[in-house]
N, C-alpha and C positions, 0 to 999 in steps of 0.2 A: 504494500500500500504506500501511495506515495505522502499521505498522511503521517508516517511513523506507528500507524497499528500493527501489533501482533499478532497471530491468534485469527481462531476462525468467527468471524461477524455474522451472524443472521437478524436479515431485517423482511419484514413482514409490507408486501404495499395492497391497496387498492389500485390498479389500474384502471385511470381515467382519461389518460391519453390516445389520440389516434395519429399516427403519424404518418402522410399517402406521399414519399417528393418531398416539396417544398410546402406541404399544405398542413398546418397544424389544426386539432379540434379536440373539445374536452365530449367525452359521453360515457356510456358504457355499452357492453357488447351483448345486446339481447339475442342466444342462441333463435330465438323462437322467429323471428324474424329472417331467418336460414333456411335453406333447402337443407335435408339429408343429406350427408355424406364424407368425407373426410376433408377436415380441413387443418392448416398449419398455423400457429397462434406464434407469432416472430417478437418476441420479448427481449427491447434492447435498454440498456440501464449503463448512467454515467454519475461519477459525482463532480463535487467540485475541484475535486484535487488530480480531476484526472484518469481517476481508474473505469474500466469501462466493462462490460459483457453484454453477451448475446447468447440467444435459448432459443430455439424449437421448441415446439410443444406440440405433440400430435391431438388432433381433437375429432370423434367422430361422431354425429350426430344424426339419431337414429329416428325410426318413423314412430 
């Protein structure tokens, strides 16, 4: 960490972001509003000092 932490961090979010490009917008992601089928949830996270990830999450959404 370029913070100076040691040690393993876990932090808890709600994700209320939608990021499409250059296009930002706050909501949430109502599955029900979806067709059936498999879809990939692309979860990317920064903070201020720098450190950054990125996560796949498979998600399938049934009839």
């Amino acid at each position: 960490s370029r913070s100076g932490a040691t040690g393993e961090t876990i932090f808890n979010f709600a994700v209320t972001n939608r990021v499409d490009g250059d296009k930002f917008s706050e909501g949430f992601i109502d599955p029900a509003t979806l067709p059936p089928g498999q879809y990939i949830l692309r979860v990317f996270a920064a903070d201020f000092f720098g450190n950054t990830t990125q996560k796949d999450i498979s998600v399938s959404l049934g009839q």
